[in-house]
N, C-alpha and C positions, 0 to 999 in steps of 0.2 A: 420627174421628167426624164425623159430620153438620155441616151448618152452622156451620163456622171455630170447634167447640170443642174443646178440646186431646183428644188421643189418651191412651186409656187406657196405662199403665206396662204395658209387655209381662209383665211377671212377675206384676202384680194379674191380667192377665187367663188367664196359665197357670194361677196360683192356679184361677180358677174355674172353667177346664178342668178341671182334675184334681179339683175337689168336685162337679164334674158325673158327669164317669169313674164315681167312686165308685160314684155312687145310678142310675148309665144302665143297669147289667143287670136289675135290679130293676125302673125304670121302665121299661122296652119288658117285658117278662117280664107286667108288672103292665098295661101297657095292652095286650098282645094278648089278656091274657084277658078286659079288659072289652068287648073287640070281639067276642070271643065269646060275652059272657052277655047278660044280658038292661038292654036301655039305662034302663028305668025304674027300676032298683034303686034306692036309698036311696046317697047319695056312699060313707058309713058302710059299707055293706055289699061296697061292689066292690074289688077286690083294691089298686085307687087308692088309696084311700079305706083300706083298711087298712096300705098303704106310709103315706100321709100321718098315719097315725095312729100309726105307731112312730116315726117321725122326729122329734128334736128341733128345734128353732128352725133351728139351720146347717144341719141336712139336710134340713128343710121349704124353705130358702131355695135350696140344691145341687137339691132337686127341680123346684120351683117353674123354677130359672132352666134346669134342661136340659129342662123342659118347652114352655116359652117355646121356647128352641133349635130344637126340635126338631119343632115345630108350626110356625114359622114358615120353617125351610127345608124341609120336606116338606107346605106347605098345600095339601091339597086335600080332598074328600070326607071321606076316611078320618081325618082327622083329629079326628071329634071326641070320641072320648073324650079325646084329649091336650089339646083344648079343654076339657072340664069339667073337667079336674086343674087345670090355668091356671087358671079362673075360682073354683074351690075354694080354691087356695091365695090367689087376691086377695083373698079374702073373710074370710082370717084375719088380724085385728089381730095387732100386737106381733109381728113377726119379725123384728123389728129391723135391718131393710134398710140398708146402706151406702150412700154416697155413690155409688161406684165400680160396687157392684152394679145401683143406680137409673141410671145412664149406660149402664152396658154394656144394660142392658134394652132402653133404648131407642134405642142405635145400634142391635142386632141389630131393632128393630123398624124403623124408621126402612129400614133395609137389604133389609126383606121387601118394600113397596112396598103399595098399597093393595088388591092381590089378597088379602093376611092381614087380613081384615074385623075382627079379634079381637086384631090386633097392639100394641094400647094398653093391653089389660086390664093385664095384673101389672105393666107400668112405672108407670103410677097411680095403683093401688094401693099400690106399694112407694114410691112416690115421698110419698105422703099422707102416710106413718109418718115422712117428717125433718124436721129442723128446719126454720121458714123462714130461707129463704137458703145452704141448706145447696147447694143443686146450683149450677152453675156461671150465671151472666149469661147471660142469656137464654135459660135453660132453665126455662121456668114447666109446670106441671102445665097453667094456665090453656088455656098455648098446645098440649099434649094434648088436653084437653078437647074444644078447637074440632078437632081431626084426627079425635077419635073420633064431630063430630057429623055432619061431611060433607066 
């Protein structure tokens, strides 16, 4: 990880490989067609938007986080409906985000560099939902804050 804080357990992060795996045919399946319809639609109404709406909490969180992935090592143009899924899913309280989850977020952000203009959103966000003190020493949402301001 980033800045001399300890590396994720290889197996927590196969774990969210494989809850990524799960929900990625669906999620590419679900954003090529929102690339194809019409971008004003209502979140609600686009295929995103109804992937996110059958998934419970763990697989709003497996979405959310191969979203994030997947936006931030393929950022360019074409990215933004995977960009609204991101910003959709920060936007929903109570998914009771991990510890481990909130770190990985934000090495993989941290890792994209400042070309991912959008690289902060869901770490954030998922980071708002822990306890305080819950993330490691010198990991402040604070010091997010200021990355996401310039």
């Amino acid at each position: 990880m980033r800045s001399g804080r300890a590396r994720l357990d290889a197996a927590v992060v196969q774990g969210f490989y494989d809850r990524m795996r799960a929900v990625a045919p669906a999620a590419y399946g679900a954003i090529e067609r929102d690339r194809a319809d019409d971008p004003g639609r209502p979140f609600a109404d686009t295929a995103c938007g109804r992937l996110a709406g059958s998934l419970d909490p763990a697989g709003l969180r497996a979405l959310g986080m191969w979203a994030h992935h997947w936006c931030m090592r393929f950022y360019d143009d074409d990215t933004r409906v995977g960009l609204r899924l991101v910003r959709e899913i920060a936007a929903r309280p109570g998914l009771g985000w991990s510890v481990d989850e909130v770190r990985w977020l934000l090495d993989r952000s941290y890792a994209a560099g400042p070309a991912a203009a959008h690289r902060f959103t869901l770490p954030v966000a998922a980071a708002a939902e822990l306890p305080p003190g819950a993330l490691p020493e010198g990991v402040a949402t604070d010091d997010w804050r200021r990355l996401l301001a310039g």
